[in-house]
C-alpha positions as CSV (number, residue, x, y, z in Angstrom):
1,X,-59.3,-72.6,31.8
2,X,-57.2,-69.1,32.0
3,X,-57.8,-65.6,32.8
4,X,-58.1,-62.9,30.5
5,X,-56.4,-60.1,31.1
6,X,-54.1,-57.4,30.1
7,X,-53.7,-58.0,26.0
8,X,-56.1,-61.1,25.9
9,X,-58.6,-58.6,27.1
10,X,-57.8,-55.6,25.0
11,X,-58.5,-58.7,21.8
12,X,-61.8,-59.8,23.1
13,X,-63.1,-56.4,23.8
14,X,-61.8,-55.7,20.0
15,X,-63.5,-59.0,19.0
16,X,-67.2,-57.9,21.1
17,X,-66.9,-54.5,19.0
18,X,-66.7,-56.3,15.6
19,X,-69.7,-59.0,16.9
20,X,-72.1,-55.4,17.9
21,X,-71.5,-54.0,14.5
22,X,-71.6,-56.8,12.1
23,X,-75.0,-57.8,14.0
24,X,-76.6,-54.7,13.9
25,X,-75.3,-54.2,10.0
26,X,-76.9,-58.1,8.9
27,X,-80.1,-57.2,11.4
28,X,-79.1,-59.4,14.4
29,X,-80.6,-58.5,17.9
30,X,-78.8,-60.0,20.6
31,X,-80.3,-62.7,23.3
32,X,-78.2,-63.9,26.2
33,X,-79.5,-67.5,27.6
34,X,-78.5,-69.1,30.7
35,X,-74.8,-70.9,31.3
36,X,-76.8,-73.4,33.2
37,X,-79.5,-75.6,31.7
38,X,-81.2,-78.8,31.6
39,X,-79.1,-81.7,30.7
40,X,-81.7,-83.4,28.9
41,X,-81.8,-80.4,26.4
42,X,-78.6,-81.5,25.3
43,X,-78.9,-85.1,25.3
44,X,-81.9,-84.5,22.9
45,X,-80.5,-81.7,20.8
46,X,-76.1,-82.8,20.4
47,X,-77.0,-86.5,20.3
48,X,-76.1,-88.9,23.3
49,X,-73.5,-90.5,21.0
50,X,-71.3,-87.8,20.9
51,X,-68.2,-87.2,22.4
52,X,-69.8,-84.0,23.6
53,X,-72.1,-85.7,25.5
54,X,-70.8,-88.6,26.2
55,X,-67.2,-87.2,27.1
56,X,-66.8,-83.7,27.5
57,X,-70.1,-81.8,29.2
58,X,-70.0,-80.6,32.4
59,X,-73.1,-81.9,34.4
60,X,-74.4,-82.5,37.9
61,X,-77.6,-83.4,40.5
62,X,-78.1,-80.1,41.9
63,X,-79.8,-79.6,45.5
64,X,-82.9,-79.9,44.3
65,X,-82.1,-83.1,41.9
66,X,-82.5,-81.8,38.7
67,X,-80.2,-82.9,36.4
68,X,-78.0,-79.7,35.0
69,X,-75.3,-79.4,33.1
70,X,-72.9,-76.0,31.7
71,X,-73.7,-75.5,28.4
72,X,-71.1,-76.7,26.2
73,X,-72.6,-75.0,23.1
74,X,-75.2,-72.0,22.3
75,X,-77.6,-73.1,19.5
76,X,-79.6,-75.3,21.4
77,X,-80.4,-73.3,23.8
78,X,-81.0,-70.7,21.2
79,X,-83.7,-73.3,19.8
80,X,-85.3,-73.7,23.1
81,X,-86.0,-69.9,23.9
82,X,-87.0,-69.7,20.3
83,X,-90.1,-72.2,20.9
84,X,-91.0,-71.0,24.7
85,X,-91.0,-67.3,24.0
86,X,-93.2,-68.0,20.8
87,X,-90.9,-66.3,18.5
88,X,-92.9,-68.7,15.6
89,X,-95.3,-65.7,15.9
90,X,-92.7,-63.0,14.5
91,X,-91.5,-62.6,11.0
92,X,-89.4,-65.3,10.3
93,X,-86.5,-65.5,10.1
94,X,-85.9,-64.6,13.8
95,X,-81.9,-63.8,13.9
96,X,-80.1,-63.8,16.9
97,X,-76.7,-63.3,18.3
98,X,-75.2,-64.3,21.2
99,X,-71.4,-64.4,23.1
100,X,-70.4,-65.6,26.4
101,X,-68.8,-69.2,27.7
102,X,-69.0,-72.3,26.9
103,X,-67.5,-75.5,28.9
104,X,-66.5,-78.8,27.6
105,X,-64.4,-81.6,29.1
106,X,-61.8,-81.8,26.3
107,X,-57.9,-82.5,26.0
108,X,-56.5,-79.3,26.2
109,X,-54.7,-77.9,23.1
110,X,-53.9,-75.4,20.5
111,X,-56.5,-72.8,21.1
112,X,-58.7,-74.6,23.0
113,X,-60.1,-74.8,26.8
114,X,-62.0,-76.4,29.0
115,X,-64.5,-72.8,29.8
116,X,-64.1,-70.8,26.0
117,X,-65.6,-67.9,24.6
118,X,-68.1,-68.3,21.9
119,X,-69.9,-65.7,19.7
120,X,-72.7,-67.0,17.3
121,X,-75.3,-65.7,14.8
122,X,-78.4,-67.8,14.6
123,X,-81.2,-67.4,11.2
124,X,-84.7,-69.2,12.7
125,X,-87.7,-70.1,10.4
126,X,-86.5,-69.5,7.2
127,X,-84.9,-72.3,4.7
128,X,-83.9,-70.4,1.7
129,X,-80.2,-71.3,0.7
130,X,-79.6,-67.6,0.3
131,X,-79.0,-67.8,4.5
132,X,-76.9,-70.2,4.6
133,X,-74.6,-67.8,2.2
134,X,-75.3,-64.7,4.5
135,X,-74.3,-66.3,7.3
136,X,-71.0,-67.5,5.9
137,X,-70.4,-64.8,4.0
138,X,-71.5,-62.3,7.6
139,X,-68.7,-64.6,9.2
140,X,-66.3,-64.6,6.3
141,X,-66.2,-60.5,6.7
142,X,-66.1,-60.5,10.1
143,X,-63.0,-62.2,10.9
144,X,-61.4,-60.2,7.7
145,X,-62.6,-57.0,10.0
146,X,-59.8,-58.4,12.6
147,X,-57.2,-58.8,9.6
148,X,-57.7,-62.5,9.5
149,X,-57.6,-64.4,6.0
150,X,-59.3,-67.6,5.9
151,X,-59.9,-70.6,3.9
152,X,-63.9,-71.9,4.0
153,X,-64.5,-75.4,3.7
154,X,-68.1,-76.4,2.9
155,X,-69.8,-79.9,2.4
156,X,-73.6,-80.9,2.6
157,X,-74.4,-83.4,5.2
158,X,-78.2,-84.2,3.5
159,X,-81.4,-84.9,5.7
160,X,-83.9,-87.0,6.6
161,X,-84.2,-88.0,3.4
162,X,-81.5,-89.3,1.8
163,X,-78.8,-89.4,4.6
164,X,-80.8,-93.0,6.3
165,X,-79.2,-94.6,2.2
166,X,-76.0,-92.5,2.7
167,X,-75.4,-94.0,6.3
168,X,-76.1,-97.8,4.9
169,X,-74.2,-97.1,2.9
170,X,-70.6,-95.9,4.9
171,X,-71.7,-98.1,7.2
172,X,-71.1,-101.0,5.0
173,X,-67.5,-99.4,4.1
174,X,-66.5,-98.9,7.5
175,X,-67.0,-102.6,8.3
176,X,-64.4,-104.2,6.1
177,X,-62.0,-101.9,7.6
178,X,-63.8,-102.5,11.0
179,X,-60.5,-103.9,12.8
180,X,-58.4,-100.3,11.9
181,X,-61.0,-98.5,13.0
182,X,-60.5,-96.8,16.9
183,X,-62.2,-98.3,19.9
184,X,-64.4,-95.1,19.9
185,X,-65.0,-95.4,16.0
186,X,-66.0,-99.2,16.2
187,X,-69.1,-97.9,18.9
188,X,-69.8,-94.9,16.9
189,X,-70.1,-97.5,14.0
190,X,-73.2,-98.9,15.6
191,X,-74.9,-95.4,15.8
192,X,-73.3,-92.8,14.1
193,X,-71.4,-94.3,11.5
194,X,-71.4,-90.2,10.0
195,X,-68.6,-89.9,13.3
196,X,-66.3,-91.6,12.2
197,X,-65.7,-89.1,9.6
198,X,-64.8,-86.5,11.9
199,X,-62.7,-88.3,14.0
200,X,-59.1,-87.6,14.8
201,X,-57.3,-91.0,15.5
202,X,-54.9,-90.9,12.7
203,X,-56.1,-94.8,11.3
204,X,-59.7,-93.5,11.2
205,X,-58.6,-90.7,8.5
206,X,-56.7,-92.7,6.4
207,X,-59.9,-95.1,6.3
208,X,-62.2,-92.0,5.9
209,X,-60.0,-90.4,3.1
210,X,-61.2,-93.2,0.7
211,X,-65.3,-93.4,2.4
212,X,-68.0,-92.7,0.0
213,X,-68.6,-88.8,-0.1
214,X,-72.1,-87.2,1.2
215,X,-72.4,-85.0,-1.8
216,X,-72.3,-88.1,-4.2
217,X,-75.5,-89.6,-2.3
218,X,-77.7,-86.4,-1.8
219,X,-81.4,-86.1,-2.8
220,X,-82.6,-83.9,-5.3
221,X,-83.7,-81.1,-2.9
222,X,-80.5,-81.2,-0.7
223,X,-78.0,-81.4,-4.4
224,X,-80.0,-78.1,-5.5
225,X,-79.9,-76.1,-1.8
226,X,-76.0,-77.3,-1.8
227,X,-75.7,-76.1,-5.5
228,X,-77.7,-72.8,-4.9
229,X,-75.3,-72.0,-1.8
230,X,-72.1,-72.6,-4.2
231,X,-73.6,-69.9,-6.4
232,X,-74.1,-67.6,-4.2
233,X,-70.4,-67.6,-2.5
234,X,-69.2,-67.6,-6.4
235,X,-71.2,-64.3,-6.6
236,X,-69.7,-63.4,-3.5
237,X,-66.3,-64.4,-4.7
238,X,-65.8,-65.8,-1.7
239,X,-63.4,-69.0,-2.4
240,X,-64.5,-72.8,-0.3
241,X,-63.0,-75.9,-0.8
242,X,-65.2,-78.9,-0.8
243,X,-64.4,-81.3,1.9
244,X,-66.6,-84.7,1.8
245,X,-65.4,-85.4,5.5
246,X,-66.4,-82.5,7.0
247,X,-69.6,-82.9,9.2
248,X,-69.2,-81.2,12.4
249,X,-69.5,-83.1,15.9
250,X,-73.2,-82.2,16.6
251,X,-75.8,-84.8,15.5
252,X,-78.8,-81.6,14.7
253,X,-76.7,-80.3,11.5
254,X,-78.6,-81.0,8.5
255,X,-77.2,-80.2,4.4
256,X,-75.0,-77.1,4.4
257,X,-71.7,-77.6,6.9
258,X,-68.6,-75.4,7.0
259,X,-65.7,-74.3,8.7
260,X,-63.3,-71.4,8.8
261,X,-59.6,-72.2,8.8
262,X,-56.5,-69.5,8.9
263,X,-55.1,-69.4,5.9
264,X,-51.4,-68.9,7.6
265,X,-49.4,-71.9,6.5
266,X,-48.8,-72.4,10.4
267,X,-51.9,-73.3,11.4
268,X,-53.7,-74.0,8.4
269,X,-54.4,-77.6,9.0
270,X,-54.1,-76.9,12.8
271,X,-56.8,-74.2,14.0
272,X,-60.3,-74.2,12.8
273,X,-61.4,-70.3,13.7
274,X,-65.1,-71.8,14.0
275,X,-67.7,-72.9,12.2
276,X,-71.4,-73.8,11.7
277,X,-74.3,-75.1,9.2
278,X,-77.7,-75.7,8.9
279,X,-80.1,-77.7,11.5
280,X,-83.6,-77.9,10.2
281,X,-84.7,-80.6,12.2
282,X,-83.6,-79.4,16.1
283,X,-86.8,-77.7,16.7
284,X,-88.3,-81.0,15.9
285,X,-85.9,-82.9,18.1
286,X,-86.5,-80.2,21.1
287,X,-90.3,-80.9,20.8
288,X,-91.1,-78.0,18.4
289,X,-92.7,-78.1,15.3
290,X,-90.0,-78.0,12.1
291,X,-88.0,-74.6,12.2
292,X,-85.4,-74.8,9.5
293,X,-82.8,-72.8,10.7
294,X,-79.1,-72.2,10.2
295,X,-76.0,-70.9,12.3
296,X,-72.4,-70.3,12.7
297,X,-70.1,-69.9,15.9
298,X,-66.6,-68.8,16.0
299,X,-63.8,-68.5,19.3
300,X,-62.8,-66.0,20.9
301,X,-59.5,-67.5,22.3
302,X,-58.6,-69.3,18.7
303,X,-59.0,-65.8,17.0
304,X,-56.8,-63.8,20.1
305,X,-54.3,-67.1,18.9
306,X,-53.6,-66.1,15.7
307,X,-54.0,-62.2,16.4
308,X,-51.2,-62.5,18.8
309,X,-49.0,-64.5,16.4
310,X,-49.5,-63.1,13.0
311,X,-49.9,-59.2,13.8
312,X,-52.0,-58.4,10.9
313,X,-54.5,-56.1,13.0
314,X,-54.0,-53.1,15.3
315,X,-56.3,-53.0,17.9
316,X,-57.8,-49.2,18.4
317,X,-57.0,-48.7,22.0
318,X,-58.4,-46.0,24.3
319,X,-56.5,-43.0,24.9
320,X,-57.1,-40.5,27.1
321,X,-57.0,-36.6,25.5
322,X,-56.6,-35.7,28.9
323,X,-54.5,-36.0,32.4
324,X,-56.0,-34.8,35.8
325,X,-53.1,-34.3,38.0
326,X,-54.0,-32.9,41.9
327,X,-51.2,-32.0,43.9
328,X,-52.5,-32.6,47.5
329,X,-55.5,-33.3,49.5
330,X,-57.7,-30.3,48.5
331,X,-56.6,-30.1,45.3
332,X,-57.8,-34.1,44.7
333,X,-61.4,-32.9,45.7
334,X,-61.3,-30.1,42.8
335,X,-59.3,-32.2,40.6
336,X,-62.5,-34.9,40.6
337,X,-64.6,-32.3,40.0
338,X,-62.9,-31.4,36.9
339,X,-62.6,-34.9,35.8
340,X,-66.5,-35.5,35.8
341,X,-67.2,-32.5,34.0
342,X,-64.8,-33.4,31.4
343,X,-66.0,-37.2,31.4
344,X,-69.7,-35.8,31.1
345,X,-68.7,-33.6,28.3
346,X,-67.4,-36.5,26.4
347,X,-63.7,-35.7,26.7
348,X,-61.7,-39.0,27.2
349,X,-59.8,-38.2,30.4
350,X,-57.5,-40.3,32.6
351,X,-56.1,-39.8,36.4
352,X,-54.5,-41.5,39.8
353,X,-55.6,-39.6,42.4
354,X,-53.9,-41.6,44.9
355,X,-50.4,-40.3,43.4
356,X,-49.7,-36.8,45.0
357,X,-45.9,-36.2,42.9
358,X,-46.3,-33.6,39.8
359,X,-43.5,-36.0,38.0
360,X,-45.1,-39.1,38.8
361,X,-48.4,-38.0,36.9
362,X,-46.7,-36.2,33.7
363,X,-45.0,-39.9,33.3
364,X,-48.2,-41.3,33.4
365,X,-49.8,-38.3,31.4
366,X,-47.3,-39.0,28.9
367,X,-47.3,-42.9,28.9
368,X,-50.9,-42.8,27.9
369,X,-50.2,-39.9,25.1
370,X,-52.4,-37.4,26.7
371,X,-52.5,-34.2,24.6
372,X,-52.9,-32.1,27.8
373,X,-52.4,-32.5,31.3
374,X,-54.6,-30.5,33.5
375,X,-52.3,-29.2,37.1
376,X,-54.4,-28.4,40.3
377,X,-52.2,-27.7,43.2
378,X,-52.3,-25.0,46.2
379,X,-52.2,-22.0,44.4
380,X,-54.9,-22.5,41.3
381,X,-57.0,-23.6,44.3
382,X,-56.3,-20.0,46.1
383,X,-56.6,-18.5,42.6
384,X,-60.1,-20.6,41.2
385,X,-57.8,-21.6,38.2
386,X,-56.1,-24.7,36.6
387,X,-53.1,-25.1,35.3
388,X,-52.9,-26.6,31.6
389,X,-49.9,-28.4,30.2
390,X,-49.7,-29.1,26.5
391,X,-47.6,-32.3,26.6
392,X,-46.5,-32.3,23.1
393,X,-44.3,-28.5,23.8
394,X,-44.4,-28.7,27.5
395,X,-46.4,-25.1,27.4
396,X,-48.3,-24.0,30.2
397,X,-51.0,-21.5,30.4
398,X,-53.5,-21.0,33.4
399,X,-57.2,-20.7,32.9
400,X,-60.0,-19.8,34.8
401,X,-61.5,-23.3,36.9
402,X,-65.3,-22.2,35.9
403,X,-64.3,-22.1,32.0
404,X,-61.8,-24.9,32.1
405,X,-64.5,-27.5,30.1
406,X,-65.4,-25.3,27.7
407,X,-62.1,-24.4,26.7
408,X,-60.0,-27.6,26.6
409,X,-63.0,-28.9,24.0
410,X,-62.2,-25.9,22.0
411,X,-57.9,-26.9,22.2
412,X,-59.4,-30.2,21.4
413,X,-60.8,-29.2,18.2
414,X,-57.9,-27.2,17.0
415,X,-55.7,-30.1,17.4
């Protein structure tokens, strides 16, 4: 867990920005859901095999012994407020965005905390293959926005349908390599074999590098939505790389799973920027009828990572136009005066009213690049004026205090 502050903030307020207008531009509205929910909801919706739940949430008896745990991911909850606010009754698809923290019990490591930052884009009630290419394609364009080059890697996980064969089937692969496999990997053998794919242990990849792929085993329907997304992101021109061990750590994903890695050669097989997929069947699995539905979720903190480290963006940092500098006690009451005027006008303007020295403020005037610095001491109070400094030729000119809006918008505009 960390604080952000100072740079780390200026990058997640760049980050928020870029989430506001890509969700309004791909018709998003946003929906905030609680940091606190039912533990059960997870349980039901992430799986109780996985590590997630079994290793990494946060959850407690509260006072009134309810079971609750920190959410440790958005799309379920997303799933539940779709059925109980009877969003079924709107035009489908419902889409929905979301940011805030999430909190998982994990190893701490490159990019990644026990409380992190999440923003996600959620398509409800629609199945067309056409939204599973929006939504990479909305998060493809997004983190280019930030300067950030990635590399998508997509696989289809299958369904109901034909992923029961596809599971026999690795399952009967796993067990002659059974005594290679991790202690973790030989449970998840028992209920998950599709696990073992994702994990980390460096025996269980070598095994999984040579496992029967998903996209040899798919049914007819799941081969032509996975086929149908590829054409689309070749339309797009947006360039993927098939990778038959990629299914995500959540048990509700269903065909179409990807990921967003950097393309920097440093992290490229090191930091996964985020990632998401389809997961027709978690409505089902909340108590719902069938929603087919698809979603994505990137980090904040792995995106500020690779922001601070490959200086590829510049992020557009408020500066003031103008400095309010009193000189004095009286001179501080008229000086906010003029600063609210000029902040209601929609003039960016800066101050420290607690500093009373004329040099201290032109060094601040000047360290924030303030075009003008407005001077209020003793005598523009006797004389109802305010003294104006243009701090790029350090010339000075006094104007009347009643006027003083009206004409620093017009210096404004001449600048």
């Amino acid at each position: 867990m960390k604080d952000i502050y100072d740079q780390d903030q200026i990058w997640f307020q760049e980050i928020r920005k870029a989430v506001a207008v890509f969700a309004r531009d791909f018709g998003f509205s946003r929906i905030d859901t609680p940091i606190l929910e039912q533990h059960s909801l997870f349980v039901r919706a992430v799986g109780d095999q996985t590590d997630v739940v079994q290793k990494e949430m946060y959850a407690f008896v509260d006072q009134g012994g309810e079971h609750i745990a920190a959410r440790p991911e958005a799309t379920a909850s997303i799933v539940r407020a779709y059925l109980e606010h009877g969003m079924l009754s709107k035009p489908q698809p419902v889409k929905l965005y979301y940011e805030g923290p999430m909190f998982r019990h994990e190893r701490p490591q490159l990019g990644r905390y026990r409380q992190f930052f999440q923003f996600g884009f959620e398509a409800l009630g629609d199945q067309h293959p056409v939204l599973d290419a929006e939504m990479i394609l909305l998060g493809e364009r997004l983190l280019a926005s930030l300067g950030l080059k990635v590399v998508l890697q997509i696989n289809s996980i299958g369904d109901e349908n034909c992923r029961p064969q596809y599971t026999h089937i690795l399952k009967s692969y796993f067990r002659t390599n059974k005594a290679r496999l991790c202690a973790d990997c030989q449970k998840r053998l028992l209920k998950n074999p599709l696990r073992v794919l994702d994990c980390k242990e460096p025996s269980c990849v070598g095994i999984a590098k040579d496992a029967p792929q998903t996209i040899d085993h798919l049914c007819t329907a799941c081969k032509d939505h996975f086929v149908q997304v590829l054409e689309y992101l070749d339309e797009l021109q947006i360039a993927y790389e098939l990778n038959p061990r990629l299914v995500r750590g959540l048990d509700y994903y269903t065909k179409t799973v990807f990921e967003y890695w950097s393309d920097d050669e440093r992290f490229r097989d090191k930091l996964a920027l985020g990632g998401g997929g389809r997961y027709d069947r978690l409505a089902e699995l909340l108590g719902g009828r069938t929603v087919p539905a698809v979603g994505m979720a990137p980090g904040f903190e792995r995106i500020v990572l690779l922001l601070n480290e490959l200086k590829t963006y510049e992020p557009k940092v408020y500066a003031p136009q103008v400095f309010v500098a009193p000189l004095g006690d009286q001179a501080r009451k008229r000086a906010l005066k003029v600063y609210d005027g000029l902040r209601a006008a929609g003039v960016r303007v800066a101050q420290n009213f607690s500093k009373d020295g004329l040099s201290s403020q032109l060094g601040m005037a000047s360290k924030l690049q303030a075009r003008f610095t407005l001077i209020i001491g003793q005598q523009e109070i006797l004389d109802d004026t305010v003294m104006v400094r243009d701090m790029e030729t350090s010339s000075q000119e006094v104007v009347d205090y009643g006027k003083i809006v009206g004409d620093i918008k017009k210096r404004l505009r001449k600048k």
